[in-house]
C-alpha positions as CSV (number, residue, x, y, z in Angstrom):
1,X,-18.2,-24.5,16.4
2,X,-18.9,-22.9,19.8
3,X,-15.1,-21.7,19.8
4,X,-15.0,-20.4,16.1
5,X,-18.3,-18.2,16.4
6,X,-18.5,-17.2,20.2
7,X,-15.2,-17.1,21.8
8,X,-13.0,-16.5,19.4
9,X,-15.1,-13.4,17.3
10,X,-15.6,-12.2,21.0
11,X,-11.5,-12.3,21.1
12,X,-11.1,-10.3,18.1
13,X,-15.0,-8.0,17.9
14,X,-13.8,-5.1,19.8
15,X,-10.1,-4.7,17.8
16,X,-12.0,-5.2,14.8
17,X,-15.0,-2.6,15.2
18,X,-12.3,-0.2,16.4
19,X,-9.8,-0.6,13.3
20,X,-12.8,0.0,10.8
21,X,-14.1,3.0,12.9
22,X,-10.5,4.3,12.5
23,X,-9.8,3.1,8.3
24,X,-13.5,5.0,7.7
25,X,-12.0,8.3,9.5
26,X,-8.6,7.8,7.7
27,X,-10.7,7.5,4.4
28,X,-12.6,10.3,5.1
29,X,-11.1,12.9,6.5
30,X,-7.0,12.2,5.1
31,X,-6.9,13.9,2.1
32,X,-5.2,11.6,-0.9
33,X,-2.3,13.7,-1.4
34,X,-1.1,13.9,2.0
35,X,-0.6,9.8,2.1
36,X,1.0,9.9,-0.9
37,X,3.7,12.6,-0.4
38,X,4.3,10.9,3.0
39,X,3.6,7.1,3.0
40,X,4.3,6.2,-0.4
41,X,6.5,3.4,-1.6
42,X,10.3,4.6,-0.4
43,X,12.3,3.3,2.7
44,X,11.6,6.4,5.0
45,X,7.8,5.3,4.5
46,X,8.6,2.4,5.9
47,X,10.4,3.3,8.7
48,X,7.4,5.6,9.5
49,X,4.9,2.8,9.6
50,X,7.3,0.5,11.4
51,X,7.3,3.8,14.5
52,X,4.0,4.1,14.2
53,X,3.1,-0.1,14.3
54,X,5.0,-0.9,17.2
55,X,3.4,1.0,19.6
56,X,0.0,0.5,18.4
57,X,1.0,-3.6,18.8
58,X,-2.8,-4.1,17.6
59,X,-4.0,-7.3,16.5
60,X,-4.1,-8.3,12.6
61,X,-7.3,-8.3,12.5
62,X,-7.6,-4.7,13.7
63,X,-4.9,-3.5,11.6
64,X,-6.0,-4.3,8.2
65,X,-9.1,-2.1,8.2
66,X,-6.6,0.7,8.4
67,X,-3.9,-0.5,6.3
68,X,-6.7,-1.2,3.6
69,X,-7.8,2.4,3.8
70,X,-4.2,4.0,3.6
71,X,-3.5,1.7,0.6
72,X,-7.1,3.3,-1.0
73,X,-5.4,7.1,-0.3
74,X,-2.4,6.2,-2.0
75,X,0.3,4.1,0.5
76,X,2.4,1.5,-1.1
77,X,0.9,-2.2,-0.5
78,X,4.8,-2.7,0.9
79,X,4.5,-0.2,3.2
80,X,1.2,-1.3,4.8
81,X,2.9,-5.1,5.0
82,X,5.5,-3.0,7.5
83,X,2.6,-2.0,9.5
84,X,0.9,-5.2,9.7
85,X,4.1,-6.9,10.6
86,X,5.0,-4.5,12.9
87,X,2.0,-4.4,14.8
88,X,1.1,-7.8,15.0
89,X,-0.2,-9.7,18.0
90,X,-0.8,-13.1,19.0
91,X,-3.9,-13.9,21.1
């Protein structure tokens, strides 16, 4: 019990807070058009995200806040599984 609610939501509280922060600015400052003409379902989509995910090398749980939000402005669910994939990290 101790690990599952004090060390390991201290391991993930800070990546988490930070990829909702950035989903809500996504969702409200990207206008919907502008994820869709870029990020939308084809293959050059996805080699964007996979540029943009490796870098970034964030943890899932900090990730999905902001591929949920680009999915919302239009992004292909496939695309957003490149970014996950791409930026995942193991604690």
């Amino acid at each position: 019990m101790r690990y599952a609610f004090i060390d390991l939501l201290g391991d993930i509280a800070k990546w988490l807070i930070i990829g909702i922060v950035i989903g809500g600015a996504i969702s409200y400052f990207t206008p919907a058009n502008f994820v869709e003409r870029f990020l939308g379902s084809d293959f050059k989509a996805m080699l964007i995200m996979l540029v943009i995910g490796i870098p970034l090398y964030i943890c899932a749980s900090g990730s999905t806040p902001i591929a949920a939000a680009l999915i919302v402005k239009g992004m292909s669910p496939g695309v957003a599984l490149v970014f996950l994939l791409a930026g995942w990290e193991n604690f």
